[in-house]
FIFIDO-494333 format. One record per residue (C-alpha): residue number from 1; residue in one letter; x, y, z. Coordinates in steps of 0.5 Angstrom, whole numbers. Example, Ala and Ser with C-alpha at 12.3 -4.5 7.8 and 13.67 -1.06 7.14 Angstrom:
[site 1,A,[25,-9,16]],
[site 2,S,[27,-2,14]],
END
This chain:
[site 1,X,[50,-142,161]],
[site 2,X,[43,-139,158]],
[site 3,X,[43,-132,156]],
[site 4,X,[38,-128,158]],
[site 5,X,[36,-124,151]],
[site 6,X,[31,-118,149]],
[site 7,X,[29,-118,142]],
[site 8,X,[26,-111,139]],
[site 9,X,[23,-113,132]],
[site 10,X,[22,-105,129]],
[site 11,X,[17,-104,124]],
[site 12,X,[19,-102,117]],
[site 13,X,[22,-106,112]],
[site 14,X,[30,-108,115]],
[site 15,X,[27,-111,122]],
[site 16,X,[32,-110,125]],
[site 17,X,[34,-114,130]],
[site 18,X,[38,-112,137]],
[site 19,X,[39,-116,142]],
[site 20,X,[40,-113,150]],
[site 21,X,[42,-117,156]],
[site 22,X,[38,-110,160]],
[site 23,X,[32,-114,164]],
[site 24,X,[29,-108,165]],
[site 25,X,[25,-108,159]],
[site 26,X,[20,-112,161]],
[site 27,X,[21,-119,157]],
[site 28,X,[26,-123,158]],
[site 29,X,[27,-130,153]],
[site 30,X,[32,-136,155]],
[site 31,X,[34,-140,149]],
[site 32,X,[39,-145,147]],
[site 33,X,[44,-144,142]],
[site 34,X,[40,-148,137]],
[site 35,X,[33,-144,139]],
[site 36,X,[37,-138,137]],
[site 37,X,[39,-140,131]],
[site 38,X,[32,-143,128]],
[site 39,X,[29,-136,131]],
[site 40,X,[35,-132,127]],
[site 41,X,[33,-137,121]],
[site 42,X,[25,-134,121]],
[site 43,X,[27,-127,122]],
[site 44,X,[32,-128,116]],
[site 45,X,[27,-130,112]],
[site 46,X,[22,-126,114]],
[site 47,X,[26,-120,113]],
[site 48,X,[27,-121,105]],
[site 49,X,[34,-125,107]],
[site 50,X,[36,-119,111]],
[site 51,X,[38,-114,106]],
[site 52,X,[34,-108,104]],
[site 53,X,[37,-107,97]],
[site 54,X,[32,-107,92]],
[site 55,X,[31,-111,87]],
[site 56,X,[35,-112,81]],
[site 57,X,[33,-109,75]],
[site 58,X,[36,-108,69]],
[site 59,X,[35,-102,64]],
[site 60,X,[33,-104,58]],
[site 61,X,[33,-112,58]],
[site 62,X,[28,-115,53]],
[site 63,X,[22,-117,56]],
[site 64,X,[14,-120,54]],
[site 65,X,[8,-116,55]],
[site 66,X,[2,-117,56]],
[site 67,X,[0,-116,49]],
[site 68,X,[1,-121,45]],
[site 69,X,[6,-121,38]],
[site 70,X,[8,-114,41]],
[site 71,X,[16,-113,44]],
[site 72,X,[18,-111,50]],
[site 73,X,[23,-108,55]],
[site 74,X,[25,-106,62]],
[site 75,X,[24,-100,66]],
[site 76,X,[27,-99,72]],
[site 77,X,[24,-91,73]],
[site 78,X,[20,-93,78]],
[site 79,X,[25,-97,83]],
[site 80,X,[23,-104,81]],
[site 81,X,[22,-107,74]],
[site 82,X,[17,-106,69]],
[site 83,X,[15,-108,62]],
[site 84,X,[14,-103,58]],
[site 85,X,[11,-104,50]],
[site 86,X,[15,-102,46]],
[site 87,X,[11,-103,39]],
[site 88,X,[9,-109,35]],
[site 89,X,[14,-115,35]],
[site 90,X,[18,-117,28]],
[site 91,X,[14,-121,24]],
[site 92,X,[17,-128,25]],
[site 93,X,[16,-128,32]],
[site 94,X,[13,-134,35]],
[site 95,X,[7,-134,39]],
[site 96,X,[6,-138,45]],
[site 97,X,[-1,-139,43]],
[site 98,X,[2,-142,37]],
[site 99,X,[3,-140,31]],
[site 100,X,[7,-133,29]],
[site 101,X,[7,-126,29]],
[site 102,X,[5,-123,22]],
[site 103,X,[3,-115,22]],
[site 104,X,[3,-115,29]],
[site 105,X,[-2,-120,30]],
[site 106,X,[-1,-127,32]],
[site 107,X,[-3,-132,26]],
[site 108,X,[-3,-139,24]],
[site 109,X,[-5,-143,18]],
[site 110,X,[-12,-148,19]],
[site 111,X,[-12,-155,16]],
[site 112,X,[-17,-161,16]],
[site 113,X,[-20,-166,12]],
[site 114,X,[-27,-167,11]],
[site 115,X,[-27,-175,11]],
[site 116,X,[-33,-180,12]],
[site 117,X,[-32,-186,16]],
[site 118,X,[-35,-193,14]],
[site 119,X,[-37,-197,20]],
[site 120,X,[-39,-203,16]],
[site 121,X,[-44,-209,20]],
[site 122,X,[-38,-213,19]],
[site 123,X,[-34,-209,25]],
[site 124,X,[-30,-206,19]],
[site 125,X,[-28,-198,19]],
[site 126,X,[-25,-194,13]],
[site 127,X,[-24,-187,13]],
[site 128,X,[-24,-184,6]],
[site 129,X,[-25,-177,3]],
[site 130,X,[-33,-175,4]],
[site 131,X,[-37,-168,5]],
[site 132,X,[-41,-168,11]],
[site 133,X,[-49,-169,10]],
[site 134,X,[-52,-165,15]],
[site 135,X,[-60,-167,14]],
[site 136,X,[-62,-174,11]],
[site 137,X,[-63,-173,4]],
[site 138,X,[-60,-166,2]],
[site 139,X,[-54,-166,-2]],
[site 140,X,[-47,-165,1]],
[site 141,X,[-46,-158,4]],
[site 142,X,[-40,-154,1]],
[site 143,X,[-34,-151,5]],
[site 144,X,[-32,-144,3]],
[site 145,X,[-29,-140,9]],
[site 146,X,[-27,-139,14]],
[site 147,X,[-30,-133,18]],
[site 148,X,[-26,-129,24]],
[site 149,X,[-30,-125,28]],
[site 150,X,[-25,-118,28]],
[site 151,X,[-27,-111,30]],
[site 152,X,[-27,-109,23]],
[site 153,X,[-35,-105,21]],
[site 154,X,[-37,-112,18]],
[site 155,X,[-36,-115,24]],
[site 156,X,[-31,-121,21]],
[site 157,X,[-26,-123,16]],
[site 158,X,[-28,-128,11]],
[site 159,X,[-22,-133,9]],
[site 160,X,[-23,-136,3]],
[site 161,X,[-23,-144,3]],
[site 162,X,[-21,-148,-2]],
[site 163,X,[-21,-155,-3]],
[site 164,X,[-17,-160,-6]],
[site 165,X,[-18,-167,-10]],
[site 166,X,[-17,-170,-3]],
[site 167,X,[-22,-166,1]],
[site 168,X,[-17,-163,4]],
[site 169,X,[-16,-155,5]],
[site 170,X,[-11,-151,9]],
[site 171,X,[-12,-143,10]],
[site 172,X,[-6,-138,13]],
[site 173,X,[-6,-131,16]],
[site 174,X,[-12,-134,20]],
[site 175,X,[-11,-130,28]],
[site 176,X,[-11,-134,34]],
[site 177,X,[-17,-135,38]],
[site 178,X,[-24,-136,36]],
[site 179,X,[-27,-137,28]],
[site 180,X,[-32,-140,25]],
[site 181,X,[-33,-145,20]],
[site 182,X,[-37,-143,14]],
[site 183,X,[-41,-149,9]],
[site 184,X,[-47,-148,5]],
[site 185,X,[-53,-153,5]],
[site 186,X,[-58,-154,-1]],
[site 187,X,[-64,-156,4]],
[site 188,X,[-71,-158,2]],
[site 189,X,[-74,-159,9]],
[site 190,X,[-74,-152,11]],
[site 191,X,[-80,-149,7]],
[site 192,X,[-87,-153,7]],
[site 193,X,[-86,-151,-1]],
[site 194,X,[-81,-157,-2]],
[site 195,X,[-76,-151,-6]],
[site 196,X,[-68,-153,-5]],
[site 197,X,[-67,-146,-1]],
[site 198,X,[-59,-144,1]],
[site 199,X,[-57,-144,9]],
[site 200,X,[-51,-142,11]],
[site 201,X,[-48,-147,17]],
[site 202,X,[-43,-143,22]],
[site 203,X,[-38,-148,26]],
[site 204,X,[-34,-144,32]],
[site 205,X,[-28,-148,32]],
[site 206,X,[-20,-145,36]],
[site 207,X,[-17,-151,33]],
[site 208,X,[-12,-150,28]],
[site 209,X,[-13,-157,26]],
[site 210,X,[-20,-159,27]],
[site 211,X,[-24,-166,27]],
[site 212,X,[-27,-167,20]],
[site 213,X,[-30,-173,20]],
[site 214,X,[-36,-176,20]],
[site 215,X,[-40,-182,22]],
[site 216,X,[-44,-188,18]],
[site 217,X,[-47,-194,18]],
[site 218,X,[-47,-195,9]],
[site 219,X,[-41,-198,6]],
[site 220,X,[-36,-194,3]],
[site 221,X,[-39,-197,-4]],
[site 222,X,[-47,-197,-3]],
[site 223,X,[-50,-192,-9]],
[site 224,X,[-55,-187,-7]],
[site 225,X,[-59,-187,-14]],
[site 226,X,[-60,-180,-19]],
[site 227,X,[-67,-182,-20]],
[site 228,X,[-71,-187,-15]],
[site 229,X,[-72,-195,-16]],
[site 230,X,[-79,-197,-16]],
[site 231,X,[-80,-203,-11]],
[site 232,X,[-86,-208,-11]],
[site 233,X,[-87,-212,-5]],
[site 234,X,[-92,-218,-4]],
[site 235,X,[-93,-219,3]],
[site 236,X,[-97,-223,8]],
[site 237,X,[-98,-225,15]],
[site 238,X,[-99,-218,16]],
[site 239,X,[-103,-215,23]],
[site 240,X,[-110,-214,21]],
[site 241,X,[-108,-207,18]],
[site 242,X,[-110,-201,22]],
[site 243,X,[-111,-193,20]],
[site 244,X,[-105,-191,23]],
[site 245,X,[-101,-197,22]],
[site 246,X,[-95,-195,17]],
[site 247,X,[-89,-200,14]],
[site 248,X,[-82,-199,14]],
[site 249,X,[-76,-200,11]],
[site 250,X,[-69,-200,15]],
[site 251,X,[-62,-202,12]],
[site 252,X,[-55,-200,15]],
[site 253,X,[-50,-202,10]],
[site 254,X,[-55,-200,5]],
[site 255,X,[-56,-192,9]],
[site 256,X,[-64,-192,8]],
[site 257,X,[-69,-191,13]],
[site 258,X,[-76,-190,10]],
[site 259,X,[-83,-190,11]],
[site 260,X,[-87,-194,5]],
[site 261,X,[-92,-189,2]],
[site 262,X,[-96,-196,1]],
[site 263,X,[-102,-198,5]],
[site 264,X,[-106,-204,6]],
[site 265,X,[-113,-205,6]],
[site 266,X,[-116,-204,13]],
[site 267,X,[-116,-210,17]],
[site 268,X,[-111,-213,11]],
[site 269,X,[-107,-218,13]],
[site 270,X,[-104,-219,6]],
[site 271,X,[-103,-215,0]],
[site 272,X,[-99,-212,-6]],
[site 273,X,[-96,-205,-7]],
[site 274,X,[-91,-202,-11]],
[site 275,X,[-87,-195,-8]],
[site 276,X,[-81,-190,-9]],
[site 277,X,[-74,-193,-5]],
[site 278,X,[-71,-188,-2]],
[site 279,X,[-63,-187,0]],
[site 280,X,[-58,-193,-2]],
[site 281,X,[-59,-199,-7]],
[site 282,X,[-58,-206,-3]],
[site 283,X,[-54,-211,-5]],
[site 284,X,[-55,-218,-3]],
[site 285,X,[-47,-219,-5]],
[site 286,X,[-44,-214,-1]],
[site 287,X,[-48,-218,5]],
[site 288,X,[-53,-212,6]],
[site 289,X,[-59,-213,11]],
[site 290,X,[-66,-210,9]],
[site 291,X,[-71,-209,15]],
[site 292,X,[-79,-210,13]],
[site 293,X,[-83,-208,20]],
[site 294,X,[-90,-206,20]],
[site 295,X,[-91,-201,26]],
[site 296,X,[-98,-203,28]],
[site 297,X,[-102,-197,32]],
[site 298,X,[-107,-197,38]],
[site 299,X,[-110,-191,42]],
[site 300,X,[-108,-191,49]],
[site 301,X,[-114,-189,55]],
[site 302,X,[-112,-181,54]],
[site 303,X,[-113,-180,47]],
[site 304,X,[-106,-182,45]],
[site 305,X,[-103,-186,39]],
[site 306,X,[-98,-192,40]],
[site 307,X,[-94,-195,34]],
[site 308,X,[-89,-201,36]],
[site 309,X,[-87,-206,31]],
[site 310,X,[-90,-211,31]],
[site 311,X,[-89,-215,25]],
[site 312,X,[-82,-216,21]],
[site 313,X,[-78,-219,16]],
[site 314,X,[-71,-219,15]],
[site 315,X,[-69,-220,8]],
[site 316,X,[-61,-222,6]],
[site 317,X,[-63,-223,-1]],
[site 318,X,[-66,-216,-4]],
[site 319,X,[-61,-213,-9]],
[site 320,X,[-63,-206,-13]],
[site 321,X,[-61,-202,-19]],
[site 322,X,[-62,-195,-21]],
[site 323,X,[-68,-194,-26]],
[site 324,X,[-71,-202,-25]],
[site 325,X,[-76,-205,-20]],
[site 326,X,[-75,-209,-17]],
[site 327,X,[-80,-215,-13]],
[site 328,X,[-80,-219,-8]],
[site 329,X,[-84,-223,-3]],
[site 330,X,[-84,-221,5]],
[site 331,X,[-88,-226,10]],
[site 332,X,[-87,-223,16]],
[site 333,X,[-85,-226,23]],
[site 334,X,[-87,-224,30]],
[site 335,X,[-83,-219,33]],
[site 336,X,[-80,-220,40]],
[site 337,X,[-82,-215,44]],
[site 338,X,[-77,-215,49]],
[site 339,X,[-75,-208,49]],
[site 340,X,[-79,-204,55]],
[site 341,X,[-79,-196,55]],
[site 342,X,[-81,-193,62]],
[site 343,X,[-87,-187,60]],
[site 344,X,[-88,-182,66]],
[site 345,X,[-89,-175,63]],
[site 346,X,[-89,-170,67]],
[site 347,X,[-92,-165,62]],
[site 348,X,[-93,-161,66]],
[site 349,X,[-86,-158,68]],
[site 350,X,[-85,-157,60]],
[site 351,X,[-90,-153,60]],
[site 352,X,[-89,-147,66]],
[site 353,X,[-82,-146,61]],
[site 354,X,[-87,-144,54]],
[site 355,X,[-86,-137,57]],
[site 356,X,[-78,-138,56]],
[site 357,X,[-80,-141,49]],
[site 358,X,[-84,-134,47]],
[site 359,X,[-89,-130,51]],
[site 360,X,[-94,-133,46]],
[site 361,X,[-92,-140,46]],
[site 362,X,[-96,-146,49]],
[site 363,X,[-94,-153,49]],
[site 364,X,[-98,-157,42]],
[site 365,X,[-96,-165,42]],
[site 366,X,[-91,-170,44]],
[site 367,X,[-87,-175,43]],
[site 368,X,[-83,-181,45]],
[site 369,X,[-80,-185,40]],
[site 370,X,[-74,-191,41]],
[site 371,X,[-70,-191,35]],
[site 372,X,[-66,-196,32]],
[site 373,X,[-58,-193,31]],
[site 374,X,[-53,-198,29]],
[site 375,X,[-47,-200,33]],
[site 376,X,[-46,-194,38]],
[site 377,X,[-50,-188,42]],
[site 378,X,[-44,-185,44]],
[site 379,X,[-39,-179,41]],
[site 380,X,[-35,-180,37]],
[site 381,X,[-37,-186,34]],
[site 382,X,[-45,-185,34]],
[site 383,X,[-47,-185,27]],
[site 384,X,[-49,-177,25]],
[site 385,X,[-56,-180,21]],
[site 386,X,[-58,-187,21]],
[site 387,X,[-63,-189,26]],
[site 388,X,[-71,-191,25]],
[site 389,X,[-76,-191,29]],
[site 390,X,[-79,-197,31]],
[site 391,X,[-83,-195,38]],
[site 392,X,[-87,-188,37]],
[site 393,X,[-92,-186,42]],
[site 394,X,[-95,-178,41]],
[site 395,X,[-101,-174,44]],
[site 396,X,[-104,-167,42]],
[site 397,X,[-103,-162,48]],
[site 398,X,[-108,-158,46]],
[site 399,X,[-114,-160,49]],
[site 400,X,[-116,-167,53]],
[site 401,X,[-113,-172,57]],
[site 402,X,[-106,-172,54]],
[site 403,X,[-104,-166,56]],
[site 404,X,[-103,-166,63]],
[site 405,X,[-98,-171,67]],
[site 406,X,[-99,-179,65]],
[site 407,X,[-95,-184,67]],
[site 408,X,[-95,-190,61]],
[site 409,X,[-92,-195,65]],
[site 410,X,[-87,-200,63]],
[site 411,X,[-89,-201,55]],
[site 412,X,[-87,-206,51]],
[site 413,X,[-83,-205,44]],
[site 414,X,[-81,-209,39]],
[site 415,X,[-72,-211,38]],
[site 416,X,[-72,-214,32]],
[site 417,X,[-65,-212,29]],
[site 418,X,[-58,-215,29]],
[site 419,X,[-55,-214,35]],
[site 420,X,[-50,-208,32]],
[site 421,X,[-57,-203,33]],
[site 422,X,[-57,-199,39]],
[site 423,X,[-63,-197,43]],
[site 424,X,[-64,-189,43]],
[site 425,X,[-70,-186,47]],
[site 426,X,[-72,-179,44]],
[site 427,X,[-77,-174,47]],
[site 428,X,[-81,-168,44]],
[site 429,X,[-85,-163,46]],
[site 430,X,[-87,-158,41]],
[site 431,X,[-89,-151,42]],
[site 432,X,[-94,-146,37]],
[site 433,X,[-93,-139,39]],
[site 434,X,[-100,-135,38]],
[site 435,X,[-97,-128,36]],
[site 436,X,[-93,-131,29]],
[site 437,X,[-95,-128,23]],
[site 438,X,[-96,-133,18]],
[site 439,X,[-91,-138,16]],
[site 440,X,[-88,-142,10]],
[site 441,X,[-83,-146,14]],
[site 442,X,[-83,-152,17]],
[site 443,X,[-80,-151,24]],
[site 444,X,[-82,-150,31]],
[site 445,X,[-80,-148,37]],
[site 446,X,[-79,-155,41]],
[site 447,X,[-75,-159,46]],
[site 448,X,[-71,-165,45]],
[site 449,X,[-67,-170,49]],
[site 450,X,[-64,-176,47]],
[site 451,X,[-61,-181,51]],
[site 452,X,[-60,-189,51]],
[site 453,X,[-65,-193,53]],
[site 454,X,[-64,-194,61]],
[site 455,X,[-63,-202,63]],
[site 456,X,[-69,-202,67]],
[site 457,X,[-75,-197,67]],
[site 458,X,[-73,-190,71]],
[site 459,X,[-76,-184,72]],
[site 460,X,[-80,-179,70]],
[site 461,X,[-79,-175,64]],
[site 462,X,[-77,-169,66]],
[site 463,X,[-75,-163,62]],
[site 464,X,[-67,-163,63]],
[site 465,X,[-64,-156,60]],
[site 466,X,[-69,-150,59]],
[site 467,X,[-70,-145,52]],
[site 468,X,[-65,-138,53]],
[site 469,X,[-67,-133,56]],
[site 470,X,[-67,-125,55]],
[site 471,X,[-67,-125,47]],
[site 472,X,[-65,-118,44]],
[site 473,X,[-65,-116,37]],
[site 474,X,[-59,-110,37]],
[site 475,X,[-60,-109,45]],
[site 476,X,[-68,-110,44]],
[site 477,X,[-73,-114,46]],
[site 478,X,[-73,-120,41]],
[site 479,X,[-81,-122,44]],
[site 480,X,[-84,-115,40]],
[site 481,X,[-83,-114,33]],
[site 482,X,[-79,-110,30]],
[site 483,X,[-76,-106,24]],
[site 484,X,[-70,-102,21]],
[site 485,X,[-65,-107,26]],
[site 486,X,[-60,-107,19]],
[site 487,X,[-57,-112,15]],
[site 488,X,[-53,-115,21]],
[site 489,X,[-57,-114,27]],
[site 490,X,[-53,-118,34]],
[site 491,X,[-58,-122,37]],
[site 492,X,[-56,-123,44]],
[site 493,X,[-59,-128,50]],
[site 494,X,[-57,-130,57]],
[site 495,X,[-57,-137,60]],
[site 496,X,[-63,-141,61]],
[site 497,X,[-66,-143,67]],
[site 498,X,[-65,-149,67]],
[site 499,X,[-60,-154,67]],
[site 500,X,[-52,-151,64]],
[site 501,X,[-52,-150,57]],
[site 502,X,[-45,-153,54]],
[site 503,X,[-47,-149,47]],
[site 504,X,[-53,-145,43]],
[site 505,X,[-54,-146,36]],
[site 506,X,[-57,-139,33]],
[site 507,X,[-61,-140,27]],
[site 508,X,[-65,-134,23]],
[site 509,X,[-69,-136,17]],
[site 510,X,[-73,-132,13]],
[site 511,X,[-81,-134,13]],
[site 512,X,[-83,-133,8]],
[site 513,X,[-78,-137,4]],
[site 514,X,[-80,-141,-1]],
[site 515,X,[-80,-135,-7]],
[site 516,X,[-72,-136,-5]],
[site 517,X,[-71,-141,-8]],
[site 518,X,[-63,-143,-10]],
[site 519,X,[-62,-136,-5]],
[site 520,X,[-60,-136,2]],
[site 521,X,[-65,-136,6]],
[site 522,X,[-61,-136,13]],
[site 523,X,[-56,-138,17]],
[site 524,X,[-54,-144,22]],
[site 525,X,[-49,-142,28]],
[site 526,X,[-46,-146,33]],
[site 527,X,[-44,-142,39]],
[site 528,X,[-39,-145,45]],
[site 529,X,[-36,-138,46]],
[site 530,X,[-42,-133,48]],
[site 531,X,[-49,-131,49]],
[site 532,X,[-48,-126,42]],
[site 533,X,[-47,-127,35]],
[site 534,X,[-47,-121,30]],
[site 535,X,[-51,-123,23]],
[site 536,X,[-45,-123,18]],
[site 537,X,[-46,-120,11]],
[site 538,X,[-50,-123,5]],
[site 539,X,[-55,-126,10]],
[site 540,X,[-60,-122,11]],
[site 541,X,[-64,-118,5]],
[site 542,X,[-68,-111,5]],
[site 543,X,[-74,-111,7]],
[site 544,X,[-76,-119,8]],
[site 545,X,[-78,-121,16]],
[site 546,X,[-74,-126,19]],
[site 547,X,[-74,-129,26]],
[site 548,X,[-69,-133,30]],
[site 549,X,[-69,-139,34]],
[site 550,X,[-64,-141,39]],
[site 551,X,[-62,-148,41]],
[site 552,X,[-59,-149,49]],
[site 553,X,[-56,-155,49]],
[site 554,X,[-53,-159,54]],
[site 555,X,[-48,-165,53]],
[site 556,X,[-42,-168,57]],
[site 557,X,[-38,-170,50]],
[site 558,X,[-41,-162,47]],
[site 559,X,[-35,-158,48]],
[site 560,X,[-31,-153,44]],
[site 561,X,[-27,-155,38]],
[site 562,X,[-32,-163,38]],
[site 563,X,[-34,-165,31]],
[site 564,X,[-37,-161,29]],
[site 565,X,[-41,-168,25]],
[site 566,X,[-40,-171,30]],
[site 567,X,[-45,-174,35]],
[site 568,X,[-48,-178,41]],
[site 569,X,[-52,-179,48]],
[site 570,X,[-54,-176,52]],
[site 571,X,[-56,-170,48]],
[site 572,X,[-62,-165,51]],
[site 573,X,[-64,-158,48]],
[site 574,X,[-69,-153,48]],
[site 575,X,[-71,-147,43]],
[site 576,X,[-74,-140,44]],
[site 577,X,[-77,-137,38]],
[site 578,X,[-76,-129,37]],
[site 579,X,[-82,-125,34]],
[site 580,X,[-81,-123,26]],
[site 581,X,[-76,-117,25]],
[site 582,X,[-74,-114,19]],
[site 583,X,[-67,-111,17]],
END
């Protein structure tokens, strides 16, 4: 026989239940024994298991606090069990982030190998001990610290880096959590003057074993020259030279990739020239491959320039030594135009961002160019600095038809290298900004995407990533020009308008620059982990202006603690300018 049951749940913590068989109460529920049992199941659960005791707690048990690398133990003052710091955790101590406790503060030592990877035409990889080249053409860059931002009056830690024999280094006491990788590079490409001038390249990194290797084309072997080689080419069945045709010389295994400073009579289909080699020396017995094109130009309805291979010539027998001149016959071949590059610009679009780049900016040319790159487009394997250029299409922004939206069509380009090359579509718009004083160094604001030729003609030509936006100098306005912001001013932005920066580079150059000749001019910083960077010591010096550009970037592959001389595509970027500052 079913009962007849009232339940009174009560309103604090003990839920108590009472059961009363008085119908008067107005509720009456008739369930089974096996109801009852699931009803008491979910009031039991409900109730905290039906007990109202406390929580156990025990006095004095060790316990982890919220700070790292600092002791802790219980409480029980307040009815319940809190984790009180009791004070730095004795040296030794293991970190859950890594690494152990030292002076209160969680270390750990950083250890890698700078290394450079051979990727041979043959398909063969070899990985031998190697400084990364940041720019084609300068010398190695030179590890020497490691930088830990800290809250110390400078701002950071400097850890010396010693190298051994095999290009390996391994620096202790480095705390958990973000550093930066400091090299110097000798550059000659950052001042019109041409002078070697110091740039100190800053890599934020968190691993404690970062990827240090490199990508190239050349072979372990190849020997790059003290002093340049002469080369005398005789050749023939040339297109009827134009003004603007130009030649070119390309070679994988051989890591050079030049533009000849030799030029054939107008209307020539034939002659003799002698010219500086740059880069590696071929050599035929190591199956070294040497690419002679013309790239041949006309002028398109709208005042643009372009330049498609035309004519090549690939040469398996050209071998070169250090300090001899060395000739040779090229008779050129037709150069399948196979390739096909769609060229819809919107120019426009770029443009309504060169408020972003500065409020004086406006665009002043373009150009689309496909380049040549051995064996991959994709990172890791992409190759750091072998490419070439065998398509190039330009146009000044300034004035005329150029300067608005055009659609090329589908344009035709020459693929005459083995099949190891890949294709790799590079757009550039560059910006002048009105409002700069005058300047020695060569760079410009300037957005740049590179991605792997599509299959088939896409889309239009599109700004992917915008500049940062809201540049500061120590809190200030960076548009307006400024004065007495110190020795190691924060220069601060926030996120662009467009598109979802995976990284900044900050680069803050002295201009003028090339009375510094042998001295740092500046500073190259990559930047994943914020929207600010604090000048370190050493950089900036009294009393000459300086000015920073600030790269967003966007790539898939473009995270935290990636190569940093690594690379691939897609890859887009866009640059703000500051105006001058000085400290």
């Amino acid at each position: 026989m079913a009962s007849l049951l009232a339940l009174d749940v009560v309103r604090d913590c003990t839920r108590k239940v009472r059961f009363d068989s008085a119908p008067q109460r107005g509720i009456f529920l008739t369930i089974s024994l096996k109801a009852f049992g699931l009803l008491w199941l979910i009031v039991f659960a409900a109730c905290g298991g039906g007990s109202a005791s406390a929580p156990s707690c025990t006095e004095g048990q060790t316990c982890t606090p919220t700070t790292a690398c600092h002791g802790g133990t219980i409480s029980c003052a307040s009815g319940a069990p809190v984790c009180v710091d009791s004070g730095v955790a004795p040296d030794g101590t293991a970190c859950s982030s890594g690494g152990s406790c030292q002076t209160g503060v969680c270390r750990r030592t950083v250890s890698g190998a700078f290394q450079t990877t051979y990727w041979t035409d043959a398909g063969t990889k070899t990985t031998l001990k190697g400084l990364p080249t940041l720019v084609f053409g300068d010398p190695a860059a030179t590890p020497s610290a490691i930088l830990v931002p800290d809250g110390s009056a400078s701002g950071y830690t400097k850890l010396p880096l010693v190298l051994s024999g095999d290009q390996s280094f391994a620096v202790s006491g480095v705390p958990t959590g973000p550093y930066f990788l400091e090299l110097d590079a000798i550059s000659t490409a950052a001042a019109v003057c041409g002078e070697p001038l110091t740039i100190v390249h800053l890599f934020e990194l968190t691993t404690s074993t970062p990827d240090l290797a490199s990508v190239t084309a050349a072979r372990p072997d190849v020997v790059t020259p003290q002093a340049f080689p002469t080369v005398s080419f005789d050749m023939s069945n040339l297109d009827p030279w134009g003004s603007r045709d130009r030649l070119f010389i390309a070679s994988s295994q051989a890591r050079t990739s030049q533009l000849l400073l030799a030029f054939a009579p107008l209307h020539a289909t034939s002659f003799t020239g002698t010219f500086d080699w740059f880069g590696g020396l071929p050599d035929a017995s190591k199956n070294d491959a040497v690419f002679v094109y013309q790239r041949a130009s006309t002028v398109t309805g709208n005042g643009s320039t372009v330049a498609r291979a035309t004519k090549f010539k690939k040469l398996i027998d050209l071998t070169m030594l250090e300090g001899t001149t060395t000739s040779a016959t090229v008779a050129l071949e037709a150069a399948p135009q196979t390739g096909t590059l769609g060229a819809d610009l919107r120019t426009s679009q770029f443009a309504a961002l060169a408020a972003d780049v500065h409020p004086g900016a406006s665009l002043n040319s373009f150009s689309l160019s496909v380049l040549g790159v051995p064996h991959s487009l994709t990172y890791p394997d992409m190759p750091l600095l072998d490419f070439s250029s065998i398509f190039f299409l330009s146009g000044s922004l300034v004035s005329g038809a150029s300067a608005g939206d055009f659609d090329y069509g589908s344009l035709p380009y020459g693929q005459f290298f083995d099949p190891l090359w890949k294709d790799d579509r590079r757009t550039v718009y560059f910006f002048d900004v009105h409002d700069q004083t005058p300047s020695d160094t060569t760079l410009v604001p300037f957005f740049r995407s590179d991605e792997a030729v599509p299959a088939s003609p896409a889309g239009p030509i599109v700004p992917v990533i915008g500049p940062p936006k809201v540049p500061r100098v120590n809190g200030a306005d960076a548009f307006t020009a400024r004065t007495g912001v110190g020795l190691q001013p924060t220069i601060s932005w926030s996120a662009p308008s467009l598109g979802s920066a995976t990284s900044y580079v900050l680069d803050v150059v002295a201009d003028p620059s090339c009375d510094l000749s042998g001295q740092i001019v500046g500073l190259s910083a990559v930047i994943h982990g914020g929207t600010s960077f604090k000048v370190p010591p050493g950089i900036l010096k009294p009393g000459r202006p300086y000015k920073a550009f600030i790269t967003a970037r966007q790539a898939p592959w473009d995270v935290l603690d990636a190569g940093p001389f690594r690379t691939g595509t897609p890859l887009h970027s866009a640059q703000l300018v500051t105006s001058v500052f000085m400290p």
